[in-house]
N, C-alpha and C positions, 0 to 999 in steps of 0.2 A: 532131128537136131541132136548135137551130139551134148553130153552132159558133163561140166567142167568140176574132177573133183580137184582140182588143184586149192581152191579155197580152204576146204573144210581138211585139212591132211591131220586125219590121224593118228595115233603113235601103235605101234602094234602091243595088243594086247599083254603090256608086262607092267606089273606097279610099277611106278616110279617115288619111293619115296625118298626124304633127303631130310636131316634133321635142319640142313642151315646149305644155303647154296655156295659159301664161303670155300673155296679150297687152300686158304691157308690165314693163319692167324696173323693181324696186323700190329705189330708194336713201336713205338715209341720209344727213345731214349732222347732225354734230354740232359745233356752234362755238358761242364764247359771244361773238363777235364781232358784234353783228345788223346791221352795215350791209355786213360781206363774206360775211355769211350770206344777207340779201336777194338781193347781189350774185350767189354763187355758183348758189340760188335760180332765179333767172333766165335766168343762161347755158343750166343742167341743162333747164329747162324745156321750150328749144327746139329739144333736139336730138332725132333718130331714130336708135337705134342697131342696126343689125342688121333693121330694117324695127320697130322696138316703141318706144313711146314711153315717156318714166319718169316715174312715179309717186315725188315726194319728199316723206319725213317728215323734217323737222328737229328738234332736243335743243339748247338751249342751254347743257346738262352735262351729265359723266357720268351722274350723278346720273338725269336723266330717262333715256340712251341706254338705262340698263339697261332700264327700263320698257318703251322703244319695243321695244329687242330679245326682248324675253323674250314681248310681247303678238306681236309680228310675226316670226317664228322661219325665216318667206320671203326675207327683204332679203337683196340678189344683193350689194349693193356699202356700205361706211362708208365717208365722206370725214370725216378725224375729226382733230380741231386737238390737236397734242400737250399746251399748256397751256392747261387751263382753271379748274378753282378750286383745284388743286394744280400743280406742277409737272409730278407724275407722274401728273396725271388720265389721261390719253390711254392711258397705259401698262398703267395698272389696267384700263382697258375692255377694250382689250383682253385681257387677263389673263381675263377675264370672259367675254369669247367665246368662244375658244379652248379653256378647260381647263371653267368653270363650264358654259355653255351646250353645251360639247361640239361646235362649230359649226366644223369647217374649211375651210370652203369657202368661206363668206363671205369676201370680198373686200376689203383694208380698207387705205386710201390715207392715210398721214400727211399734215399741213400743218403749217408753220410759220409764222409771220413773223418769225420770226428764225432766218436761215443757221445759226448758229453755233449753234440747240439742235439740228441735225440728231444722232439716234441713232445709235451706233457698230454697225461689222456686227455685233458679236457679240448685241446687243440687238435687230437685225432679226430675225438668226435664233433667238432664243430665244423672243420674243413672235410668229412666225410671220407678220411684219409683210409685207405683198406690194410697198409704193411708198411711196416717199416723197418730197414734192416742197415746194419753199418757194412760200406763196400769192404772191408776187410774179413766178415763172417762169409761173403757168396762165394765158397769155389760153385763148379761146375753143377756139383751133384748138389748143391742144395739152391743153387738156382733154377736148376730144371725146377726140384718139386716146390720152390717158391712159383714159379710161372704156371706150371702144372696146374695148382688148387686155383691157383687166383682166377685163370685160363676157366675151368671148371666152374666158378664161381660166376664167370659172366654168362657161360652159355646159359645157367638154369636163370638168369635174372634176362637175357634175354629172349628169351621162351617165354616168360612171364611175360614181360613187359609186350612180346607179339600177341602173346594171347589177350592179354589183356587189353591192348590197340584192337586187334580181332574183334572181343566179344564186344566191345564199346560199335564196331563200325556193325555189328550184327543186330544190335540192339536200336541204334542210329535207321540203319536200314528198317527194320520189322515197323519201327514206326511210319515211317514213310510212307511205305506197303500199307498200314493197319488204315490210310486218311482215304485210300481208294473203294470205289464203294463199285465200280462197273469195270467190267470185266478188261476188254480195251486197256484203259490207262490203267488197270493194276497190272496186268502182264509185263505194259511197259516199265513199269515203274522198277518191277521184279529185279528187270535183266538191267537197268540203271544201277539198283544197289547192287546185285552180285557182280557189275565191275568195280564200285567202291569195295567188296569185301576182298574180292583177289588178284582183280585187275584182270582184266579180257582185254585181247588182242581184237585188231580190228576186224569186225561182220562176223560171221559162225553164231550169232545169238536170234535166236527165234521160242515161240510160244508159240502150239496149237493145240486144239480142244476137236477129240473125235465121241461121236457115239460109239463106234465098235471098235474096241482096243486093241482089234490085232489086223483091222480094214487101214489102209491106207488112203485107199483109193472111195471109201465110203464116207461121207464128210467128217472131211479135215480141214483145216483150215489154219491159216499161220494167224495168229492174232499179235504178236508183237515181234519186232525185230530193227537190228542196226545193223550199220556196218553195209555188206555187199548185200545182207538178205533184205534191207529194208523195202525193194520192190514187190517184195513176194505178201507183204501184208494181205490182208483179207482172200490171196486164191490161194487153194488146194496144197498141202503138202506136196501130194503127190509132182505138183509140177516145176519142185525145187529142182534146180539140175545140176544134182552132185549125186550119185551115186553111191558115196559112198556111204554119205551123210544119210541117206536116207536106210540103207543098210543098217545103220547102226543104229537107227531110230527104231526099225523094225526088232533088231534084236534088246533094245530096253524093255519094245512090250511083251515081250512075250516072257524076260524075264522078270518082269514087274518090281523090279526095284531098281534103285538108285547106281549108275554103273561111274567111276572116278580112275579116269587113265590116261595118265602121263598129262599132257595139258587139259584133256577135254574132260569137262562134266554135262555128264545125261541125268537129268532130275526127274522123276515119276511120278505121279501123282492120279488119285482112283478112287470117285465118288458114287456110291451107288444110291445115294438116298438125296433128295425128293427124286432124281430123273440122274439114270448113269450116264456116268461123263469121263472124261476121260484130257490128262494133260501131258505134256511132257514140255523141259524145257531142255536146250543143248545151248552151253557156251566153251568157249575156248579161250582158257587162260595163257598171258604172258610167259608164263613160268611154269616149269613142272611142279606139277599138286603138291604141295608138302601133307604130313598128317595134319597140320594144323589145319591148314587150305580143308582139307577136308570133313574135318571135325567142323569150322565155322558153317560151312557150305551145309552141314548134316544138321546144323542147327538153327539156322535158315530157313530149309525146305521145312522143317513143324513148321515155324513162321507163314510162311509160304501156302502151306497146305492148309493152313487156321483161314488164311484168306480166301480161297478160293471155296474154301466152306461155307464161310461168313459170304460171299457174295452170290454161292448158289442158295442159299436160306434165304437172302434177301430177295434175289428175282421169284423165289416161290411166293417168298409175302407180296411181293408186288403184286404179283399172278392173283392171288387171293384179294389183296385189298384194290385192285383195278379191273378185274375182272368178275362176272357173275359166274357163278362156281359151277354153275349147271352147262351153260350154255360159251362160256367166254365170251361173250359179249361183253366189251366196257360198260362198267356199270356207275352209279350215282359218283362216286370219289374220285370216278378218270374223269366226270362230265365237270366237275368242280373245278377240275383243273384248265380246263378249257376254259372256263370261264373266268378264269383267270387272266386271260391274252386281251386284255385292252383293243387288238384290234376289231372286236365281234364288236363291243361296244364302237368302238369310233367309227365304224361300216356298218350300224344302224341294222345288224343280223338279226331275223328272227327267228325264235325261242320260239317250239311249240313242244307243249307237253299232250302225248296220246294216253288216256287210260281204257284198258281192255275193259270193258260190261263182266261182269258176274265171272271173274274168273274162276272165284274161290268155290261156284257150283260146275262149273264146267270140270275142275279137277278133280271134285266128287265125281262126276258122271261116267267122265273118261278116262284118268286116270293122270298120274303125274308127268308119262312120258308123253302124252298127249297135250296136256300142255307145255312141255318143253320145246317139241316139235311145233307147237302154234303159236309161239315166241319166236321161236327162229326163223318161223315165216313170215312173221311180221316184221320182223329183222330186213328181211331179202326185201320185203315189198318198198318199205319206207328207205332203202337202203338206196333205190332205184331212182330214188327223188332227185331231181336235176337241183343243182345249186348246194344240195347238201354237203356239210362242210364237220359235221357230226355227231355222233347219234349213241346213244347209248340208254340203257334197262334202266332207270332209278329209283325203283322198287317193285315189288311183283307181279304188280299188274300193268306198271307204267314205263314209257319210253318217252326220251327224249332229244328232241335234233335240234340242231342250228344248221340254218340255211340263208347265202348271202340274200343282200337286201333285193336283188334284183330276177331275185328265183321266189318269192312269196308263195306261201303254201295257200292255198283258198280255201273256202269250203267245197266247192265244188271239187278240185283237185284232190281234197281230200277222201271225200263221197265214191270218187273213182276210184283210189287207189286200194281203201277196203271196202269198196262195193262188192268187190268180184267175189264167186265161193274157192274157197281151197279145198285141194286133197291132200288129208292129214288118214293115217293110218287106214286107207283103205273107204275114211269116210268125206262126205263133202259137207264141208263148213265155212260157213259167212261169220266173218271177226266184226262183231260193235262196237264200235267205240266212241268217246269220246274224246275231243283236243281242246285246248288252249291255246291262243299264239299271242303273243307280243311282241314289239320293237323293243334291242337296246340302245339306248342312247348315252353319251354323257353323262347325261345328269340326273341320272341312276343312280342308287347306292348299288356299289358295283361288290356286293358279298355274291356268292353264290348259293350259297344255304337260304340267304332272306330270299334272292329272287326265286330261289325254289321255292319257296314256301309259301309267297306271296301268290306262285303262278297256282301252286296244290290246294291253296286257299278256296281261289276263284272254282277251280276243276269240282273241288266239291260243293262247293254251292249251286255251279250251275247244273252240276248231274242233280239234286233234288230241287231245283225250281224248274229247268228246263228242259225241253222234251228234245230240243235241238242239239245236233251232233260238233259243230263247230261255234268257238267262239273267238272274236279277236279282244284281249281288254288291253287296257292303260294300267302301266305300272304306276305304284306309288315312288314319289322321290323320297331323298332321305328327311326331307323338312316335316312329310305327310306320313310318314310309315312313322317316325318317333312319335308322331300325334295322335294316329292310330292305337299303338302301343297304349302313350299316357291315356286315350279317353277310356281302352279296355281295361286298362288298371283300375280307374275311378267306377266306369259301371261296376265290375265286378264287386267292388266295398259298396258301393250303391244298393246292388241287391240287399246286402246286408245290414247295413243301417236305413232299410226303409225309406230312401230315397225314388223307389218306382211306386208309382201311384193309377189306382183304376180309373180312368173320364167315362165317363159312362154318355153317348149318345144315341137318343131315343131311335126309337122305330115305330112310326105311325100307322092310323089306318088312314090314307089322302082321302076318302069317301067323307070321313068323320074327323077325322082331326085327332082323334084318339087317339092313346098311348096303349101300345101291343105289346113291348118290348124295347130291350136296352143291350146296344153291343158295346162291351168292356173294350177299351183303349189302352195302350198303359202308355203312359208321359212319366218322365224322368226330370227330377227337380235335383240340381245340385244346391249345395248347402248353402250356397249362396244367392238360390231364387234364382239363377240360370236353370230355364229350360229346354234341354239336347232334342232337337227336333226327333220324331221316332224312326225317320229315314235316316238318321245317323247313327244312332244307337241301336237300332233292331237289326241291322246286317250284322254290325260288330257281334251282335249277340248270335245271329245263326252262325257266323263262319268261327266263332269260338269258342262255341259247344255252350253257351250258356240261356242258350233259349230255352231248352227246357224249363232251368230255373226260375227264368223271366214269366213262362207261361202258368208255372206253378204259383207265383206270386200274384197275378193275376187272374187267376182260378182262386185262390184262397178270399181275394180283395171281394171278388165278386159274390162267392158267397156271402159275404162279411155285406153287401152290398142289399142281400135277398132281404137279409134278414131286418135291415132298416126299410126297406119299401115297406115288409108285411106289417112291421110296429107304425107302419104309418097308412095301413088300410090297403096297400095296395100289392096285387100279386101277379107279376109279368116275369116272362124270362128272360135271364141275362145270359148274351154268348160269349163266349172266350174262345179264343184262335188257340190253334197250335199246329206243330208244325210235324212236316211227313215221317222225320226221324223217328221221336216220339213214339207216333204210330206203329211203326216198324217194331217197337221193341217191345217184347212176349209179355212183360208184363203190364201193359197202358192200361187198357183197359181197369184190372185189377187196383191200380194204384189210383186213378181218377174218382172211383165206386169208394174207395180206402177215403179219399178227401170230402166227397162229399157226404159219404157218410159220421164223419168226426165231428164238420161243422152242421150236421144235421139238416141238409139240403139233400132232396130229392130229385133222380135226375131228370126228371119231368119241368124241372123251374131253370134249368141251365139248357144251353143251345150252344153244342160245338161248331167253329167253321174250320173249313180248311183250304187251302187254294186250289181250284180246278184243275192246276197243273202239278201241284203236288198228290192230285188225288191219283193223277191219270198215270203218273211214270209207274206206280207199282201198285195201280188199281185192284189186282187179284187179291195181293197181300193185305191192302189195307181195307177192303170191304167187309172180309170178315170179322175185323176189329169192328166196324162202322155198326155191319147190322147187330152186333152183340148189345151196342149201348142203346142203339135203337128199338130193340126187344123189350129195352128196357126202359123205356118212354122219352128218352131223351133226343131233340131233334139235332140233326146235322145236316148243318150250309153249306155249300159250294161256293166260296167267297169268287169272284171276280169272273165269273162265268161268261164262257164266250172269248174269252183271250185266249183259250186253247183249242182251238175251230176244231179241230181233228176228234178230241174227247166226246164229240157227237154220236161217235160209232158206239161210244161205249154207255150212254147213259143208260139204257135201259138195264145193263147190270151194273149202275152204280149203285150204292149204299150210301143215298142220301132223301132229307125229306123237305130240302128245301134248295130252290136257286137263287144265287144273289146274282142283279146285272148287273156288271161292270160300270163303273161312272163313267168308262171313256165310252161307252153308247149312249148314255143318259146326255151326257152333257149337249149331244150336238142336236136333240132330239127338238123338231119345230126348224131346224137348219138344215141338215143333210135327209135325203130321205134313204141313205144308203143305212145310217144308224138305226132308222124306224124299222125297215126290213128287218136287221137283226135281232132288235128286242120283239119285234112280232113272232119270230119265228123263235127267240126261247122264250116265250110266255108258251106257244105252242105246243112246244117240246115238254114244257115243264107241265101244263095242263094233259096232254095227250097218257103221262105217264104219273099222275098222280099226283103231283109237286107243287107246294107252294113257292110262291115268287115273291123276290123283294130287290128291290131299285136301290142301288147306290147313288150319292153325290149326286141325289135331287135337290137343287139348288134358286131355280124359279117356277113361279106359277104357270108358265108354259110345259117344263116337262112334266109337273105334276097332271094338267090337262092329257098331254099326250098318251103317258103311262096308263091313268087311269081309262082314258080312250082305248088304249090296248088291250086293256085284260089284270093291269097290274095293279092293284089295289094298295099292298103295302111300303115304303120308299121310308127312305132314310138320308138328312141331309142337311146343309148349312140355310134351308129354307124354311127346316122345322127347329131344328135347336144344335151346336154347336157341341162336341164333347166339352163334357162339365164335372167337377168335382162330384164325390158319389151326397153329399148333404145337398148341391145346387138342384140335380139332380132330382135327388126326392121331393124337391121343393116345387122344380116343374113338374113329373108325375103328378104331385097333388091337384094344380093346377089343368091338366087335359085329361087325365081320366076320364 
């Protein structure tokens, strides 16, 4: 194809400069005088001033002046007779330039022929008048140098007044420029103001951005343009088709600056810091470049050059604050923004959050690039998910996607996708993890932070209650999440002012009727005799970290509790729960021994529980807390035994000395014979390996039959006594002893 430079035609490389495109000065006479109007006429005619010759209109009255002035808005100089068909003609014309026309610069010479109308200063300086001289002082030679200076006089005020239009239209533009924030519409915007600053002829304006500053051909790209280039937007320099144009784009880069000739300006520009980059702009001015043109143009491009600094800082920050810095992978701040699009919500999409198992040993083991590599593979795996719509890191262990309603993630689906082992640096490795999913709906509080939090909430609770790898929950709305909020405010002062209380209910021997022991409750009274059921209040407290404090105050009550049984004759142990976290942290033990030793309980009179399922997720770690208290006479339960079927395999290395069964096998005991089987075979378990056994949620004389038919002696339940204040309490102790 052949290549048209007829477009871009540039000037051959010679400055062009011009102080003023004018080639000859325009003057004015206005007199109603016509034989010293000819007269004057004629002097004006022959003179050169400044190397330019003058062009004269003459007015033989105000009257026409105005006409002449108002069509010809150019004229450099008025030589203007004060009387002409009024007194104060002259004065009113003036009057008319000045303030009407808005014209200061114009140049404007009184004449008289008569001395004695000369204008008083103060009438100079109010009408703005620049000279004033009687027609009988101007021969030739003092009217030259009258015209001369006055001539002189307008170029330097109009010089000013362009420069000063200029920097007004430089400073107008920079603004304009400074509200663009992406690269696109600043480019355009650029070559918008540089035809406001010098006027450009139509098309020749383009904007592209290379990596390699002297490649053409290696990505370039036009990023803005009008005129005949505006097709060329987004492809390749290289396939602009002018030849010459692009000649001379080559020769900017290689001289790396700014090149200004005859109409056309080549603008440079050269970033090497976050990532090198590379601009050039090329326009073509109306007019040959004056110095001003080019001084404005040179002051500009700083402008100019601030911007596209300001906008590669910005996409770096982006880069940093949407991207995770190791991997690019969008991270938690891009996910937010997603979650921002109303349509996930109104298309009912499900949000599932994945957390990797034990990352923070795995990067001990293996090392950091190891787990970066086994993030990005997790990347690719979940990435593969049909219906997925997007996915992103939101914090170091965790990912999260959105996938339409009609692509639902399962557990199963899930099972399979990190079931399989990967090859990571040569080694093969299976990724565990945990998920969370929910629907968004409507009528959500559509924050993305709360719903984050909401879903991080659940993920950690159910990694320490649950051994299962999937879960699906139910968000809270906004009516139930602010109530949330208010009830954990109130527990939280609650713990504080003694509003959580120990119920103490018994634990018998069903042979005898006897009182063995007492498990600690805690019930929460608010200040007004409302009491929060402990299924409302004791999650709030695991998923807001104040359980420990909860268990602590119930640990303290119960000793507080010993110590009245013994002042009343009677010595049985009390158990207090707590929870897996607790356990986990290095110092438990030690701080437990610190408590009961202060209130001077022995650990032989308390009896810790803990849940089956909590015991089992991190069995290794928490046994040897277990058998440490155990050593030390203190018993520890397996609260709800049997709801974690799997935890079979592991009891003969558990660290404990007692089984509790679950009330939900108790309850159906005399009904189902599938439930019998079960407690048979953990009395079995429990006897085979040393362990005492105790029945929950024994509630009639039939499962007490049962139990005790089985092997199970001890039971606990709304058929022996109800939790009860720690005084009711001592009251029935005294009573079954």
């Amino acid at each position: 194809m052949s290549r048209d430079n007829s477009f871009f035609e540039f000037d051959t490389e010679t400055d062009y400069f011009s102080t003023s495109p004018k080639s000859r000065w325009l003057i004015l006479t206005v007199e109603d005088n016509d034989i010293f109007q000819q007269s004057l006429v004629s002097a004006l005619s022959r003179m050169i001033i400044q190397g330019k010759t003058l062009e004269i209109l003459t007015a033989s009255s105000a009257k026409q002046a105005k006409v002449v002035l108002e069509q010809r808005p150019d004229i450099n100089l008025v030589l203007l007779d004060v009387v002409m068909e009024t007194d104060d003609a002259g004065l009113r014309l003036i009057d008319h330039i000045r303030f009407t026309l808005q014209n200061p610069i114009t140049r404007i010479i009184l004449l008289t022929g008569q001395p004695g109308m000369a204008p008083n200063r103060s009438v100079m300086e109010q009408y703005d008048i620049d000279d004033y001289w009687c027609k009988t002082e101007l021969g030739e030679e003092h009217l030259f140098n009258v015209m001369n200076g006055n001539l002189k006089t307008w170029q330097r005020m109009s010089e000013l007044k362009n420069a000063h239009q200029g920097l007004e239209r430089v400073v107008t533009a920079s603004q304009k420029i400074s509200c663009q924030h992406d690269l696109s519409p600043f480019s355009q915007t650029v070559l918008e103001q540089i035809d406001q600053i010098i006027g450009i002829s139509d098309g020749g304006i383009m904007s592209l951005k290379m990596s390699d500053p002297l490649d053409l051909n290696n990505d370039s790209a036009v990023l803005a343009a009008t005129g005949q280039y505006q097709p060329y937007i987004g492809q390749p320099v290289i396939s602009i088709e002018n030849d010459l144009l692009l000649k001379r784009i080559q020769q900017l880069l290689e001289q790396k600056q700014h090149i200004f000739d005859g109409h056309s300006s080549l603008l440079y520009f050269s970033f090497q810091e976050p990532n090198p980059v590379y601009y050039v702009i090329v326009v073509k001015s109306t007019d040959v470049l004056t110095e001003s043109n080019i001084h404005l143009l040179k002051v500009f491009a700083e402008n100019i050059a601030n911007g596209f600094s300001n906008i590669a800082l910005t996409d770096y920050l982006n880069e940093l604050a949407f991207k995770h810095w190791q991997t690019g992978i969008y991270n938690r701040n891009w996910f937010c923004k997603q979650l921002e699009n109303e349509a996930y919500w109104n298309n009912n999409a499900q949000i599932v959050l994945i957390s990797i198992d034990r990352l923070s040993d795995i990067t001990v083991t293996f090392g950091e690039k190891f787990v970066i590599q086994l993030l990005e593979t997790v990347y690719a795996e979940l990435s593969d998910i049909t219906g997925i719509q997007a996915i992103s890191i939101i914090s170091r262990d965790a990912f999260a996607i959105l996938l339409e309603k009609s692509q639902l993630l399962t557990a199963e689906k899930f099972e399979q996708i990190l079931g399989k082992k990967n090859h990571i640096q040569h080694l093969e490795h299976k990724v565990i993890a945990q998920a969370v999913s929910a629907q968004l709906t409507p009528s959500l509080n559509h924050s993305p932070e709360r719903l984050l939090g909401q879903l991080e909430s659940h993920l950690l609770r159910l990694r320490t209650t649950s051994s299962s790898h999937f879960h699906h929950v139910s968000l809270d709305n906004e009516a139930i999440f602010s109530k949330h909020i208010r009830l954990l405010n109130e527990f939280n002062l609650g713990l504080t002012r003694d509003e959580v209380q120990a119920y103490l209910q018994p634990k018998v021997n069903m042979n005898t009727g006897k009182l063995v022991g007492f498990e600690a409750l805690a019930r929460w009274f608010k200040p007004n005799g409302e009491m929060v059921p402990p299924g409302v209040f004791i999650p709030i407290a695991e998923a807001s970290g104040l359980v420990e404090q909860l268990d602590r105050v119930i640990l303290l009550k119960s000793c507080s509790a010993i110590k009245q049984l013994e002042a009343a004759g009677i010595q049985v142990p009390i158990s207090f729960n707590v929870s897996c976290h607790e356990l986990l942290l290095s110092d438990f033990s030690s701080s437990i021994l610190e408590v009961l030793a202060a209130e001077n309980v022995a650990p032989q009179q308390v009896d810790m529980e803990i849940t089956e399922t909590l015991a089992m997720i991190n069995y290794e770690e928490v046994s040897a807390t277990l058998r440490k208290l155990i050593q030390l006479g203190m018993d520890v339960s397996i609260d709800d035994f049997g709801t974690g079927f799997s935890s079979l395999s592991h009891v003969t290395e558990l660290a404990a000395t007692t089984l509790k069964i679950d009330k939900s096998f108790v309850q159906y005991l005399g009904e189902k014979s599938s439930s019998e089987h079960i407690v048979d075979m953990i009395i079995r378990v429990a006897t085979r390996f040393g362990m005492k056994v105790i029945a929950e949620g024994v509630e009639t004389a039939l499962q007490r039959d049962k139990l005790i038919e089985l092997g199970c002696t001890i039971g606990q339940g709304y058929f022996y006594a109800r939790p009860m204040p720690i005084d009711e309490a001592v009251k029935w102790a005294m009573a079954n002893s």
